[in-house]
SEKOL-899149 format. One record per residue (C-alpha): residue in one letter; residue number from 0; x, y, z. Coordinates in steps of 0.2 Angstrom, whole numbers, plus 5000, padded with zeros to 4 digits. Each point is the difference from the previous one (the first is absolute). Layout:
% SEKOL-899149
<rec rest="A" nr="NUM" xx="X" yy="Y" zz="Z"/>
...
% end
This chain:
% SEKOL-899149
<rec rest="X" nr="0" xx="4980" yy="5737" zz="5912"/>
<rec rest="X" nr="1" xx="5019" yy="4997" zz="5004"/>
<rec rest="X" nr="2" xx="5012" yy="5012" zz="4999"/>
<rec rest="X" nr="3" xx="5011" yy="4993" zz="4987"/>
<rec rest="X" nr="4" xx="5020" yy="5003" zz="4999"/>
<rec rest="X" nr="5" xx="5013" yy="4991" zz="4991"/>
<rec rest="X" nr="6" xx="5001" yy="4991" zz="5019"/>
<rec rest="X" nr="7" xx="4982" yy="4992" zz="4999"/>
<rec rest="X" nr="8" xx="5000" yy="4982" zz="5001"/>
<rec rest="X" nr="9" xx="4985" yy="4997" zz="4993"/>
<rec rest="X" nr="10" xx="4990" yy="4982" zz="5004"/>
<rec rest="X" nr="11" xx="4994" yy="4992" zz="4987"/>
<rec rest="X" nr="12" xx="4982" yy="4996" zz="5007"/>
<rec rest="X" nr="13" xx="4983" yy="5007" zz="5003"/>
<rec rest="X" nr="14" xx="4997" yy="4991" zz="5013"/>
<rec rest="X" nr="15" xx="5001" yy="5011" zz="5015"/>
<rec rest="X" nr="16" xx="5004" yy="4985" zz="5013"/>
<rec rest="X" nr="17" xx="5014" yy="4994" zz="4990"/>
<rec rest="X" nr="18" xx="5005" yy="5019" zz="5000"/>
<rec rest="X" nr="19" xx="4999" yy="5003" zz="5018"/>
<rec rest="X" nr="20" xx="5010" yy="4985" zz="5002"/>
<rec rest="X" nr="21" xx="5014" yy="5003" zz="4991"/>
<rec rest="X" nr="22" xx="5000" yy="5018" zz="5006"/>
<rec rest="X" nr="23" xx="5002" yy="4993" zz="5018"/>
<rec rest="X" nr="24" xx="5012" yy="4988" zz="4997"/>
<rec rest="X" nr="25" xx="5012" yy="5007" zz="4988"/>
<rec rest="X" nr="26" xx="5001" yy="5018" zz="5005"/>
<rec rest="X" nr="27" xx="5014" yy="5001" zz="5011"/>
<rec rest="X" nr="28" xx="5010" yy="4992" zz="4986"/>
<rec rest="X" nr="29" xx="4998" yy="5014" zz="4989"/>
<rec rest="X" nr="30" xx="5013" yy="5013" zz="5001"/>
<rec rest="X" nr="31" xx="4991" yy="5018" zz="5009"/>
<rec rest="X" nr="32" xx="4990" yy="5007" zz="4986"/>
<rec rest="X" nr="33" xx="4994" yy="4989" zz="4991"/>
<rec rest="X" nr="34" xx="4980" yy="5000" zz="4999"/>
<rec rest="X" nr="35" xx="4986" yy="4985" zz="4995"/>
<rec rest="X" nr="36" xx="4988" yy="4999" zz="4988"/>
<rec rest="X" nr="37" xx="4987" yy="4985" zz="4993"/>
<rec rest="X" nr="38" xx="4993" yy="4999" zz="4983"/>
<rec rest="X" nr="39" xx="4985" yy="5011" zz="5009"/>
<rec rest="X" nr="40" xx="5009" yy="5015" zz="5006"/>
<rec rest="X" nr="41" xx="5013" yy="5002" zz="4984"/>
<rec rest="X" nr="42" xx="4990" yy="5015" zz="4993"/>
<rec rest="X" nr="43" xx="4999" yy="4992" zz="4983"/>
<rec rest="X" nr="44" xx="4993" yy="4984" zz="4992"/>
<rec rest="X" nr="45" xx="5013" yy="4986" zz="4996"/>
<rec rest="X" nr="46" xx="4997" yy="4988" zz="4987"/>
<rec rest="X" nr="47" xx="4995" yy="4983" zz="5009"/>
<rec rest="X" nr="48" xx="5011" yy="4986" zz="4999"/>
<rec rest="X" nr="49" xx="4996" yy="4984" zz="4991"/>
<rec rest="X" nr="50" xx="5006" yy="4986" zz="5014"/>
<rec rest="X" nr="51" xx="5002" yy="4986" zz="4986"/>
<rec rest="X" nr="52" xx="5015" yy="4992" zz="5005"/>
<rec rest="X" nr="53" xx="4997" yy="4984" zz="5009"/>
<rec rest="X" nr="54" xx="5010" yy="5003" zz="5017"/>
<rec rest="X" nr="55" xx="5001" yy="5012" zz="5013"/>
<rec rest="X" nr="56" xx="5017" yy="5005" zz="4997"/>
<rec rest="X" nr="57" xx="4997" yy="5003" zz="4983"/>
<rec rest="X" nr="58" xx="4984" yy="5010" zz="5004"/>
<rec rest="X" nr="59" xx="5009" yy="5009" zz="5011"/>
<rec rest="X" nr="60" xx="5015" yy="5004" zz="4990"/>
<rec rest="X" nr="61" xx="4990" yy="5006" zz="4986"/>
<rec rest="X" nr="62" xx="4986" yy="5011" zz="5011"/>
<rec rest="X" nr="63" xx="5015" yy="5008" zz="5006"/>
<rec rest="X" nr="64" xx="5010" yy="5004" zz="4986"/>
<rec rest="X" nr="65" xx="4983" yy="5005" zz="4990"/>
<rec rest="X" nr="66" xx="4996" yy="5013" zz="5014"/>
<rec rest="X" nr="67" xx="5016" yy="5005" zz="5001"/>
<rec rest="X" nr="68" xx="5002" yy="5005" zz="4982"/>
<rec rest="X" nr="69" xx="4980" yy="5010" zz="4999"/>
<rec rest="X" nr="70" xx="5005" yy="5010" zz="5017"/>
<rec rest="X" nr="71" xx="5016" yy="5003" zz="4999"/>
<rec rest="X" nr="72" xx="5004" yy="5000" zz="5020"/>
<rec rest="X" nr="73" xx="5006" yy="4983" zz="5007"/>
<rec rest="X" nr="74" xx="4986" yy="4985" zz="5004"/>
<rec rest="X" nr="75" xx="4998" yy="4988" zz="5011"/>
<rec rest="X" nr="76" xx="4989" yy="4988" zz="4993"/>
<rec rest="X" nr="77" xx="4994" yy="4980" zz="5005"/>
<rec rest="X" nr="78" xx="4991" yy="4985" zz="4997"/>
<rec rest="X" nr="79" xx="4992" yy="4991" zz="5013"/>
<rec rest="X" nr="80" xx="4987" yy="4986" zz="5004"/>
<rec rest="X" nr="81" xx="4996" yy="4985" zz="5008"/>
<rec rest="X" nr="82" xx="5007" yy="4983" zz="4997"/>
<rec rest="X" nr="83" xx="4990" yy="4985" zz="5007"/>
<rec rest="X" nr="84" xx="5009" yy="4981" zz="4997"/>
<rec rest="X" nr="85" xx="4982" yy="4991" zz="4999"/>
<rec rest="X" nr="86" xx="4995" yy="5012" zz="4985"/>
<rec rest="X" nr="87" xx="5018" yy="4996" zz="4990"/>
<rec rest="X" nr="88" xx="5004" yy="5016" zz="5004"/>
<rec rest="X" nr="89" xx="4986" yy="5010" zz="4997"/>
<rec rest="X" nr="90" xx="4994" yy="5014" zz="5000"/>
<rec rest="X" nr="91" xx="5018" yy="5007" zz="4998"/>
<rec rest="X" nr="92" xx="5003" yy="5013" zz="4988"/>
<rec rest="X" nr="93" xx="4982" yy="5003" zz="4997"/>
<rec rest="X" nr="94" xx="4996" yy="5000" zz="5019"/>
<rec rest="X" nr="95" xx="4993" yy="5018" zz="4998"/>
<rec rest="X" nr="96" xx="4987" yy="4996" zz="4986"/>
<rec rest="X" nr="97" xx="5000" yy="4981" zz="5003"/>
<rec rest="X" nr="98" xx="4979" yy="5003" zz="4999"/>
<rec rest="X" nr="99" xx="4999" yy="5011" zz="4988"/>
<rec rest="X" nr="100" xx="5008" yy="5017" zz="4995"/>
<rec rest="X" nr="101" xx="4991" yy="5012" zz="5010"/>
<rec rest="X" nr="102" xx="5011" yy="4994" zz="5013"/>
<rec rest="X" nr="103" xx="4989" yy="4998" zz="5014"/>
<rec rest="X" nr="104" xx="5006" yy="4993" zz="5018"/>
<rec rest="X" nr="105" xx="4985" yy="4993" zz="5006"/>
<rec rest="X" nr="106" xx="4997" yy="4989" zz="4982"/>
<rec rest="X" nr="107" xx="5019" yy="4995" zz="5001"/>
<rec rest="X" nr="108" xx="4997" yy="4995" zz="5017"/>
<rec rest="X" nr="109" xx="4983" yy="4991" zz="4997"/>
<rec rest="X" nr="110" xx="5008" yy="4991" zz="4984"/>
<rec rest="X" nr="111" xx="5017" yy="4993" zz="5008"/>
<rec rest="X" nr="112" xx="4988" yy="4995" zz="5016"/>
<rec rest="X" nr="113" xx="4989" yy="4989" zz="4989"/>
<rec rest="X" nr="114" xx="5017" yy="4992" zz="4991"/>
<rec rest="X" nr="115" xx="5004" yy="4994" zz="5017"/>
<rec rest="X" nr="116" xx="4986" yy="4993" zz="5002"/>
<rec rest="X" nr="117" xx="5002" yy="4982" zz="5007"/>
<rec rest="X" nr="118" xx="5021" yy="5004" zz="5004"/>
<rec rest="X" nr="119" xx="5005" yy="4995" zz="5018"/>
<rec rest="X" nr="120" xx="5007" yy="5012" zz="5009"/>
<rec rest="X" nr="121" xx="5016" yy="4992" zz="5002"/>
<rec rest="X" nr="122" xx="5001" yy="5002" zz="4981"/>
<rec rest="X" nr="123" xx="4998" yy="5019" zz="4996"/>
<rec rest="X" nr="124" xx="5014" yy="5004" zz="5002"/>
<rec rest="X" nr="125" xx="5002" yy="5018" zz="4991"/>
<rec rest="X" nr="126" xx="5015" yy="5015" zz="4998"/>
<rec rest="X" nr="127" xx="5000" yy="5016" zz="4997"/>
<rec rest="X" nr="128" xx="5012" yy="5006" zz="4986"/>
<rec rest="X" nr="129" xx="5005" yy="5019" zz="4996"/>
<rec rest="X" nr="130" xx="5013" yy="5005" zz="4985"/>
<rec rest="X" nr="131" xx="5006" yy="5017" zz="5005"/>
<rec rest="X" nr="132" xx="5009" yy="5008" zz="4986"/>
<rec rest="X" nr="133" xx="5008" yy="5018" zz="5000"/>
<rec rest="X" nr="134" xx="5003" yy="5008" zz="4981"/>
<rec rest="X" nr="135" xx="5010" yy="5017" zz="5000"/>
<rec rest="X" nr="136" xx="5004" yy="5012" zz="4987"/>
<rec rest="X" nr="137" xx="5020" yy="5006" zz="4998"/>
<rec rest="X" nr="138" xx="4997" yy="5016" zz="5007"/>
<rec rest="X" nr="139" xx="5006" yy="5008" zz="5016"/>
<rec rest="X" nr="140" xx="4985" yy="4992" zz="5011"/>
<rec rest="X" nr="141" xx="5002" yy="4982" zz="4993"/>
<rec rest="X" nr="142" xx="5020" yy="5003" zz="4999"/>
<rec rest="X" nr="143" xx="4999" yy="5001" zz="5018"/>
<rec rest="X" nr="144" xx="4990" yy="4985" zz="5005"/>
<rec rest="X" nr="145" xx="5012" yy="4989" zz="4989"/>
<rec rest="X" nr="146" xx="5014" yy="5006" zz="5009"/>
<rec rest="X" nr="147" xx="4993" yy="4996" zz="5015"/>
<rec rest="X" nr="148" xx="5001" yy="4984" zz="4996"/>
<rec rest="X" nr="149" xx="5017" yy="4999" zz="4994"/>
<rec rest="X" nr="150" xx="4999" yy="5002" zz="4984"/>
<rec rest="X" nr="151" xx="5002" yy="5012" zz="4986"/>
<rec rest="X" nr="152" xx="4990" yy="5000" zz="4984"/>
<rec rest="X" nr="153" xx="5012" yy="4998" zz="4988"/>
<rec rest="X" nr="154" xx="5005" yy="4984" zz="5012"/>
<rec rest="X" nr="155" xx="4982" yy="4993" zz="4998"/>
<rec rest="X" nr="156" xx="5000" yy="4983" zz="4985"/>
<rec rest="X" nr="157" xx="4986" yy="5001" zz="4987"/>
<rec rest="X" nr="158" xx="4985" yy="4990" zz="5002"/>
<rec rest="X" nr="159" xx="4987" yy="4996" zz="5013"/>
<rec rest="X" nr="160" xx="5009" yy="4993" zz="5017"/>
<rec rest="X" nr="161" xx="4997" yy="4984" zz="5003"/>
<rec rest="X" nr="162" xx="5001" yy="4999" zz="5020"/>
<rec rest="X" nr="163" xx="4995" yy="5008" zz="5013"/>
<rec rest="X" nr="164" xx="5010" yy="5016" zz="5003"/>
<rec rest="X" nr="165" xx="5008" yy="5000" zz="4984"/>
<rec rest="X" nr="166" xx="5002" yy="5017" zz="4989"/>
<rec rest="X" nr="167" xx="4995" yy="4998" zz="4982"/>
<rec rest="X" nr="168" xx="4998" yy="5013" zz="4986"/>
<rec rest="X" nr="169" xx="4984" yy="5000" zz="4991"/>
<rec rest="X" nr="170" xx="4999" yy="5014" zz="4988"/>
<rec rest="X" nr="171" xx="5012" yy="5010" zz="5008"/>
<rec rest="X" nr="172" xx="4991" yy="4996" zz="5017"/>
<rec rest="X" nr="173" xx="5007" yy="4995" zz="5016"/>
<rec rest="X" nr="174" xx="4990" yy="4984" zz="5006"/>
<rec rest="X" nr="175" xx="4998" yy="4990" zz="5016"/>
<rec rest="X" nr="176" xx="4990" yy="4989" zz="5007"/>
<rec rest="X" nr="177" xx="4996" yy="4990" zz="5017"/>
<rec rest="X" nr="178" xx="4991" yy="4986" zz="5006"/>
<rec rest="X" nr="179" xx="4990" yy="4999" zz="5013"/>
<rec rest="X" nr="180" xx="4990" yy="4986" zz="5008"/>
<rec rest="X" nr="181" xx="4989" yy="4996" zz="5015"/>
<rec rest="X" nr="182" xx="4990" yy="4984" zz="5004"/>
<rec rest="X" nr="183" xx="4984" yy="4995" zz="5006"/>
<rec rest="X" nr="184" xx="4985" yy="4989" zz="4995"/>
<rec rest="X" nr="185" xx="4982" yy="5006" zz="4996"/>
<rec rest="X" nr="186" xx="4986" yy="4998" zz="5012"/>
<rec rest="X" nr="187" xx="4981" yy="5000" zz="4994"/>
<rec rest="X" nr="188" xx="4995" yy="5014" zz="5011"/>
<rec rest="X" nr="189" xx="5007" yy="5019" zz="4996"/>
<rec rest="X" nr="190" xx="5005" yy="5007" zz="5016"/>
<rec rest="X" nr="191" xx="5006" yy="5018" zz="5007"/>
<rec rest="X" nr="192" xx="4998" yy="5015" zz="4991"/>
<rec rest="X" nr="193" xx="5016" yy="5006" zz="4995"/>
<rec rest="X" nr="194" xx="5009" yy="4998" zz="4985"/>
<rec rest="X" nr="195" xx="4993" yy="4997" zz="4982"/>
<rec rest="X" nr="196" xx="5002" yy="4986" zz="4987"/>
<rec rest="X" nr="197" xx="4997" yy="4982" zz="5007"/>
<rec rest="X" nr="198" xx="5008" yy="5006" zz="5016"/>
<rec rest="X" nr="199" xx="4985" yy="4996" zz="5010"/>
<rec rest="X" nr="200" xx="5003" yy="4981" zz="4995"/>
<rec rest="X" nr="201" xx="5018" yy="5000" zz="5001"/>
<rec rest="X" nr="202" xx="5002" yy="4990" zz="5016"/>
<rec rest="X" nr="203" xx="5019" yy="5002" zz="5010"/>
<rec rest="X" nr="204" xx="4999" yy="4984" zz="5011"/>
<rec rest="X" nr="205" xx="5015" yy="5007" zz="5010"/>
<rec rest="X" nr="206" xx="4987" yy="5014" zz="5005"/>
<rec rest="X" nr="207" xx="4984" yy="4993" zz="4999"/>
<rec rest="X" nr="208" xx="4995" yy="5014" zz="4992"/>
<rec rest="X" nr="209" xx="4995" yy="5004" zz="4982"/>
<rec rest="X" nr="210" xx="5009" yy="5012" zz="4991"/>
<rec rest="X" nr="211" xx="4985" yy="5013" zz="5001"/>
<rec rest="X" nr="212" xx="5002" yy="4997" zz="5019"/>
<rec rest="X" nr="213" xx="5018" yy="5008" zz="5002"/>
<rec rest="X" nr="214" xx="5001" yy="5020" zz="5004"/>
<rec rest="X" nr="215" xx="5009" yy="5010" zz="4987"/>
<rec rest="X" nr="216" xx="5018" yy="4996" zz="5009"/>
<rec rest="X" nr="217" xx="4997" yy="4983" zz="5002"/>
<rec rest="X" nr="218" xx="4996" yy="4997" zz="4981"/>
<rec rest="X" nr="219" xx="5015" yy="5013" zz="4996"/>
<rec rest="X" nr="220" xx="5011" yy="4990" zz="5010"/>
<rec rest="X" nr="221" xx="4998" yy="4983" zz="4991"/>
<rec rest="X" nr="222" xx="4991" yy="5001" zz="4984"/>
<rec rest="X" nr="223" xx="5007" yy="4996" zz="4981"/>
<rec rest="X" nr="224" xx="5000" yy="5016" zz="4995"/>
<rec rest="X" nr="225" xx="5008" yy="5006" zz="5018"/>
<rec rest="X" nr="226" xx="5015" yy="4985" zz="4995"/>
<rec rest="X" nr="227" xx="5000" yy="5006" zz="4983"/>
<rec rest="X" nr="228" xx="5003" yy="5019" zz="5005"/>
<rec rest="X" nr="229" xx="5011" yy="4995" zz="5016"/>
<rec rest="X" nr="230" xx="5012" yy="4995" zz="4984"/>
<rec rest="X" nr="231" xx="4999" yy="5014" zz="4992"/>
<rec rest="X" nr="232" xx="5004" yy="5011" zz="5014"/>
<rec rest="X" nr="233" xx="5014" yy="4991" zz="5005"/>
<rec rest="X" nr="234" xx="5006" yy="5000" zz="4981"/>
<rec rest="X" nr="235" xx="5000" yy="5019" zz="4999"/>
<rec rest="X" nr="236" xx="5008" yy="5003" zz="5018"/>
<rec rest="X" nr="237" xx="5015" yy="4990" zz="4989"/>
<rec rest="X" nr="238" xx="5014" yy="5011" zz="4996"/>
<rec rest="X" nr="239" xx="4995" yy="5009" zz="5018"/>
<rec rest="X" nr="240" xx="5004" yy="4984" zz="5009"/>
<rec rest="X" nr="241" xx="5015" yy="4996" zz="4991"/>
<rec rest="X" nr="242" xx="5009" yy="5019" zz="5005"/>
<rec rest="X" nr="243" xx="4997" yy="4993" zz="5017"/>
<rec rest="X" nr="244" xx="5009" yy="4983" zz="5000"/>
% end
């Protein structure tokens, strides 16, 4: 269990991969202090979030701000998946459950395999998309973060943002959001070990690797959720940046 301050950021998944990413990548852009948590490790249940809008900004935006509101310490919260151009898009926002609820790798794997079937290579083309969004409470804790990136809450418009890096109000929220991408094309055969999701059929042509081939740094270094939270750390090093120039 987390010890839990007014300075916990807590992540707004119970996917301990997802977790450990975020933790790796986005820690030296919290100011000292600050601590992680996941939806795991809070210490108390939260309510689960319905994910019934229909794109990943809006999932994100509202996983956020709903996770914000029942803990009470400021979230960090996404929505993620796979985006394939032969499928129309698919399996997109329901890439997690796209065979079934119990949300299982292997029969997501087995399922977008088998809709390939009959594709060339040279038509699977495929991206990873992540919708990182940060909601924070007006206290102290989340007072802070928004003035690191330049702005005051009484500054913020009402409303969700509608672009990337823009601060809305959403019941007296702070939200922002990024977008990351990284491209690829899917391959038959899973390869490597690493990773989780459809990472071991997530093919980087400029690597010849698959995306569960790549050590932890490598995949840290160029994934969507890596560009995703490359933007917010360069967001909320904002203000800092500006008292240097």
């Amino acid at each position: 269990m987390t010890s839990l301050t007014m300075n916990t950021l807590l992540i707004a998944t119970g996917n301990q991969g997802k977790r450990r990413e975020y933790e790796q990548m986005l820690g030296g852009a919290l100011p000292q202090g600050w601590s992680f948590s996941d939806l795991k490790s809070f210490g108390r249940d939260l309510p689960d979030v319905v994910e019934d809008r229909d794109t990943f900004v809006g999932n994100a935006i509202k996983k956020a701000v709903e996770s914000c509101q029942a803990s009470g310490v400021c979230v960090l919260a996404e929505d993620s998946g796979l985006v394939v151009d032969a499928l129309d898009g698919a399996p997109g926002i329901y890439s997690a459950r796209f065979a079934g609820p119990a949300r299982d790798d292997l029969a997501n794997n087995a399922l977008l395999v088998s809709k390939l079937a009959g594709v060339p290579e040279h038509a699977r083309a495929a991206r990873y998309v992540a919708l990182t969004c940060l909601a924070l409470p007006n206290d102290p804790a989340g007072a802070d973060l928004v003035a690191r990136m330049g702005a005051s809450f009484d500054q913020i418009p009402r409303g969700e943002p509608s672009n990337p890096g823009e601060l809305g109000l959403v019941d007296g929220l702070a939200v922002v959001w990024f977008r990351g991408t990284v491209e690829g094309r899917i391959v038959d055969a899973p390869r490597g070990q690493n990773g989780f999701g459809y990472d071991p059929h997530f093919f980087l042509p400029e690597l010849g690797l698959t995306m569960a081939e790549l050590s932890a740094d490598q995949k840290n270094g160029l994934s969507h959720r890596a560009s995703a939270l490359a933007q917010l750390s360069l967001a909320l090093h904002h203000a800092m940046s500006q008292d240097l120039t």
